[in-house]
C-alpha positions as CSV (number, residue, x, y, z in Angstrom):
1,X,-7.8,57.7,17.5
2,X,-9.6,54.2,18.2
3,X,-11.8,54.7,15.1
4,X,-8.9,54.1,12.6
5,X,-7.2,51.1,14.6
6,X,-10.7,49.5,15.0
7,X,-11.1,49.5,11.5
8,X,-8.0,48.5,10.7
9,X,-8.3,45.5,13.3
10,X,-11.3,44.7,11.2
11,X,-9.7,44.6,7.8
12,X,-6.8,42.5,9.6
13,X,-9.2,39.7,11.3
14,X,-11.2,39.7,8.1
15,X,-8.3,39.0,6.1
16,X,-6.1,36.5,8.8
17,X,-8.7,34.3,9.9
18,X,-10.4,33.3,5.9
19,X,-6.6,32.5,5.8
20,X,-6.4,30.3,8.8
21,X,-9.6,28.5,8.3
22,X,-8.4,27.4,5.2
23,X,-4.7,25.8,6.3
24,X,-7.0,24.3,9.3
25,X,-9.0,22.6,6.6
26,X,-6.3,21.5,4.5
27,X,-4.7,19.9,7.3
28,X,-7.0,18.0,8.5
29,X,-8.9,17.4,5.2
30,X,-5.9,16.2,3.6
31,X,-3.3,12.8,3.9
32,X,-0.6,14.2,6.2
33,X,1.8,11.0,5.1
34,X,5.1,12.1,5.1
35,X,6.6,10.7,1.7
36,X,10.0,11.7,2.1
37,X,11.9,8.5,1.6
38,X,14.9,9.0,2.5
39,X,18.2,6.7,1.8
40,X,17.0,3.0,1.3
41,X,16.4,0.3,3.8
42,X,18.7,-1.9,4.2
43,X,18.0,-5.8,5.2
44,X,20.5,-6.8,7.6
45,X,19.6,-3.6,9.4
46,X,15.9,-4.2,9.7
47,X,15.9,-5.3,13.2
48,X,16.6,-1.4,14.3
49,X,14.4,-0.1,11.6
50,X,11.9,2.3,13.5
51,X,8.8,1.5,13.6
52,X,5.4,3.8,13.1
53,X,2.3,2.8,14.0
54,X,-0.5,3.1,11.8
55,X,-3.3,5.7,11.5
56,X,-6.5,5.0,9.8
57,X,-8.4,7.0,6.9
58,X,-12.2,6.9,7.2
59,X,-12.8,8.3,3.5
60,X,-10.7,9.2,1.3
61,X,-13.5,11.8,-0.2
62,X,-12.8,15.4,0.3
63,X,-14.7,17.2,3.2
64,X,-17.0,20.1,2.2
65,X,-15.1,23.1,2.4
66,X,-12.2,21.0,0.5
67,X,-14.6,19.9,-2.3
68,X,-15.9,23.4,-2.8
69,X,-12.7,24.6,-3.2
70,X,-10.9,22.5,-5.4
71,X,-14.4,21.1,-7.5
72,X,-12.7,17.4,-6.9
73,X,-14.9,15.0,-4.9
74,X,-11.4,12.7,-3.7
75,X,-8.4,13.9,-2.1
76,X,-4.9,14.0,-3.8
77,X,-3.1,11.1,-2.4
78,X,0.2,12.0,-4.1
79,X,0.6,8.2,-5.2
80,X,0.8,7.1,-8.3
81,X,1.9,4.3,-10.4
82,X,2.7,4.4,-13.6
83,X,0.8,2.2,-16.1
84,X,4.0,0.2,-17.2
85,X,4.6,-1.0,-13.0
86,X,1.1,-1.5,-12.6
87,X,0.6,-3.7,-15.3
88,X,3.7,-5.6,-14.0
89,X,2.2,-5.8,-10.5
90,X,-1.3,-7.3,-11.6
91,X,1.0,-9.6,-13.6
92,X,3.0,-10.9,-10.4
93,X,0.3,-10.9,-8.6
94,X,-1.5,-13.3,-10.6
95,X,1.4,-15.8,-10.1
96,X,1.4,-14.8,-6.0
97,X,-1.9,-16.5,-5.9
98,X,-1.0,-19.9,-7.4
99,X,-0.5,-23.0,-5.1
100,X,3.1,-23.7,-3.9
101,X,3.5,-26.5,-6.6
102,X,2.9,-24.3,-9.0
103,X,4.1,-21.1,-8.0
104,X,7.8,-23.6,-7.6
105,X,7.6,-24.4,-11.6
106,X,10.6,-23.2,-13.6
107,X,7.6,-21.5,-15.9
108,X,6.8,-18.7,-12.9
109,X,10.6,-18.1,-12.6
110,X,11.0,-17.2,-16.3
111,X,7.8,-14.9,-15.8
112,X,9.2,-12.9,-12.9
113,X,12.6,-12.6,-14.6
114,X,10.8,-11.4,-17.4
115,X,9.3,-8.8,-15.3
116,X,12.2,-8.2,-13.8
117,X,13.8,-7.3,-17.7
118,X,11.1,-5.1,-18.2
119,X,10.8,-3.0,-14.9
120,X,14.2,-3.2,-13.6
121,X,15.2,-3.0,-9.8
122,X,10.7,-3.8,-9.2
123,X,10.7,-4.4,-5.7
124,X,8.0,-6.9,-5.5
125,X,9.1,-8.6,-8.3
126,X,12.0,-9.1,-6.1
127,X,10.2,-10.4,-3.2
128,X,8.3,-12.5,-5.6
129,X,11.8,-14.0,-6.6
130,X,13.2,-14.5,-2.8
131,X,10.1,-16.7,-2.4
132,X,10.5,-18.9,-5.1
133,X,13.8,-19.5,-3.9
134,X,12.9,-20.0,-0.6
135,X,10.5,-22.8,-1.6
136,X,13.6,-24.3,-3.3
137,X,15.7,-24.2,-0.7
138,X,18.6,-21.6,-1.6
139,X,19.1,-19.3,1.7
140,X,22.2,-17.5,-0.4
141,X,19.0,-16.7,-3.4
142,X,16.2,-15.9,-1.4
143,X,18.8,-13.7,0.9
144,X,20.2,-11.3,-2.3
145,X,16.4,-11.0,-3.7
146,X,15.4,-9.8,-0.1
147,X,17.9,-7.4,0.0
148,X,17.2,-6.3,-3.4
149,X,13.4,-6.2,-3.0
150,X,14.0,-3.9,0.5
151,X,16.4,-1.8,-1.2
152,X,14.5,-0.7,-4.3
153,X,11.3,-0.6,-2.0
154,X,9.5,2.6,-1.4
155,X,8.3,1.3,2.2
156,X,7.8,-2.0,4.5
157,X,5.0,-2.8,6.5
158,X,5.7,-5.3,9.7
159,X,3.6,-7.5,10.8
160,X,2.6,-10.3,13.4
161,X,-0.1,-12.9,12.4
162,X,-2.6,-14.8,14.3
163,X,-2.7,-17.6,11.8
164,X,0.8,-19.2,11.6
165,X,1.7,-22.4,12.4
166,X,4.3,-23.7,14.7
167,X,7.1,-22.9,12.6
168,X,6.1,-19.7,11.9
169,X,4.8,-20.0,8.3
170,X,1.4,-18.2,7.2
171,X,-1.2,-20.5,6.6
172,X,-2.9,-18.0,3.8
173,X,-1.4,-15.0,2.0
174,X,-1.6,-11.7,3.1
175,X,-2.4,-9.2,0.1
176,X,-3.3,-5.4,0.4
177,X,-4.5,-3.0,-1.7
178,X,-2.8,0.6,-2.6
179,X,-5.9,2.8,-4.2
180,X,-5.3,5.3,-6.6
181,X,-7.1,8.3,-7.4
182,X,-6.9,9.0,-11.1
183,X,-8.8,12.1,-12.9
184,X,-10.7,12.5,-9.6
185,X,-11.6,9.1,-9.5
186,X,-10.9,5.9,-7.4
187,X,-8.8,3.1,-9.0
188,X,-8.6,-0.3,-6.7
189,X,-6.9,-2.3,-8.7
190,X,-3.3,-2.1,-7.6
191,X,-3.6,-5.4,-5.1
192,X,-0.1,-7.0,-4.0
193,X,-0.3,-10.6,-2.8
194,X,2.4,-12.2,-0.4
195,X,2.4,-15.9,-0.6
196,X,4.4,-18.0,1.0
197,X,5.5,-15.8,3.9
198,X,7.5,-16.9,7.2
199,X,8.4,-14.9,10.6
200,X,11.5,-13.7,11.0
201,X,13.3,-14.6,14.0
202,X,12.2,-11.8,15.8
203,X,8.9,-13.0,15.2
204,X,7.9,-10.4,12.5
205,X,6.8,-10.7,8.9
206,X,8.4,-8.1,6.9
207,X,6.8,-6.8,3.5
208,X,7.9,-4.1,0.8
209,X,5.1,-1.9,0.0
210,X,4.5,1.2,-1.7
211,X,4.4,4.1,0.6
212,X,0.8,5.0,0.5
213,X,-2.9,5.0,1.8
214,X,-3.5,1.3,1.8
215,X,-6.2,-1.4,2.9
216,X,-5.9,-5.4,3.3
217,X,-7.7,-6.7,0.3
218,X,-8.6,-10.5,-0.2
219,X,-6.1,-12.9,-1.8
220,X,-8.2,-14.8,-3.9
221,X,-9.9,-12.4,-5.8
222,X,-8.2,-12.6,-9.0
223,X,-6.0,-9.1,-10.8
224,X,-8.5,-6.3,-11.7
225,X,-11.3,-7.3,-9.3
226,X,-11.9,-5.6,-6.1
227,X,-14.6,-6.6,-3.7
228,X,-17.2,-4.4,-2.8
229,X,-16.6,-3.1,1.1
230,X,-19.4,-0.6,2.5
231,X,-16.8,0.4,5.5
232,X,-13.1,0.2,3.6
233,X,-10.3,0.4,6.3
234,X,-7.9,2.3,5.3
235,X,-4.3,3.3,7.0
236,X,-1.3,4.6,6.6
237,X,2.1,5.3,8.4
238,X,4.4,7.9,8.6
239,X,8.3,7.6,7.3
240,X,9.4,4.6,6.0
241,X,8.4,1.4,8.1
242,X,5.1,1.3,9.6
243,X,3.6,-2.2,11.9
244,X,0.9,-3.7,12.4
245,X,0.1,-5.6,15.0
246,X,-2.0,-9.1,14.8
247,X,-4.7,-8.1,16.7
248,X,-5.2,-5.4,14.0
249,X,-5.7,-7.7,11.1
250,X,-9.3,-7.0,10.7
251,X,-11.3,-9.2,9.1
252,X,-11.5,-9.4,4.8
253,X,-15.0,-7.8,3.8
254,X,-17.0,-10.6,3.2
255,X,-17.5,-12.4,0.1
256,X,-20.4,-13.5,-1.0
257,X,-21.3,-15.9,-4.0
258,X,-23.4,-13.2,-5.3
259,X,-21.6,-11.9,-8.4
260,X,-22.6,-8.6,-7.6
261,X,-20.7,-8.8,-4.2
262,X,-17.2,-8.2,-6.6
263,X,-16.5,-6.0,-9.2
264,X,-14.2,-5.8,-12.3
265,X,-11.8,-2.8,-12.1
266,X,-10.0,-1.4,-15.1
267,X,-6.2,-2.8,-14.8
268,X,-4.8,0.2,-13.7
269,X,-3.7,3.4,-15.4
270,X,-4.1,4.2,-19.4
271,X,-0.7,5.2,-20.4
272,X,-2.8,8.2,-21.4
């Protein structure tokens, strides 16, 4: 009797544990971000907003076993853009990175409107707008483009920062990076900048994002041009909100004069 049940035991490990190895793999080989988004967040609630903390991605290659299976060298993020909103958010970002004065003009108000017109209910186009505002003054403006840019926004990243000054106000923007892989390959060029930015009274900066696999990129690279970082840090969060705390704003790669220390990125996706 044994000699059947051993070689059916056989037959069954053979079969079970192939299986197992592979969701093993998967699950540790792949992002485990969960992208459910859930109703939307609203502003005058953020002060009970939960709040993730962050886990880091060392690669966002595929491992061995994953590689061999799917003949893809990068994972499947599950994020991505499309080419209309991606052009918009170089765009904006362009305009983040001007000085205060200029940023203020009625010129950059017309261009974000205009965005605005053409990618409806944009969430950082939004934001954008609640800080123009907010360098002119109007609490009742800036307050109904927060909201707007919160509610239309897929996530929000919280944050504390080392390098404010007494009333709270960033000294530099904060920008990061939400990298794309497109036909197995890594895109870079979505960057968000966030000029301008004050604490809340709770002592937080709050800022819509995309909900993604992201890294803190440098401000002052212009749209389309990423710099060139050996170790990239990236994170992510789970759910909607995710903080980061201001000892964990790790340096920018460096930048070096060397031309070759930057390099020109395709603007984002062809509408192919």
């Amino acid at each position: 009797m044994r000699g059947p049940w051993l070689v059916f035991a056989t037959l069954a490990l053979a079969v079970v544990v192939p299986v197992v190895a592979i969701f093993i793999f998967r699950a540790v080989d792949d992002p485990t971000d969960d992208r459910e988004l859930g109703p939307s967040l609203v502003w005058a609630e953020r002060e009970t907003w939960p709040q993730n903390q962050f886990t880091r991605y060392k690669s966002l290659e595929r491992g061995m076993m994953s590689s061999a299976r799917t003949n893809e060298k990068f994972k499947d993020l599950g994020f991505h853009v499309s080419a209309g909103e991606h052009a918009s958010a170089l765009r904006l970002a362009t305009l983040a990175r001007h000085d205060a004065a200029t940023f203020a003009s009625p010129a950059t108000r017309e261009a974000i409107d205009r965005e605005l017109a053409a990618e409806p209910g944009f969430f950082y186009a939004h934001f954008l707008r609640a800080q123009w505002h907010q360098l002119h003054g109007d609490k009742v403006a800036t307050e109904a483009d927060r909201v707007a840019a919160f509610a239309t926004a897929p996530a929000a990243l919280l944050t504390q920062h080392a390098t404010s000054n007494t009333a709270g106000e960033l000294t530099e923007p904060l920008a990061f990076a939400f990298d794309q892989i497109l036909h197995d390959r890594l895109d870079r060029s979505l960057v968000l900048v966030f000029p301008f930015l004050k604490s809340e009274p709770d002592g937080l900066i709050y800022l819509p994002v995309y909900k993604a696999i992201l890294r803190r990129a440098n401000p002052d690279l212009p749209a389309g041009v990423s710099e060139i970082d050996p170790q990239p840090r990236w994170f992510t969060f789970y759910r909607r909100v995710g903080r980061l705390a201001a000892e964990d704003h790790w340096p920018l790669p460096h930048r070096s004069s060397n031309p070759s220390s930057s390099t020109a990125l395709p603007e984002g996706p062809s509408s192919d």
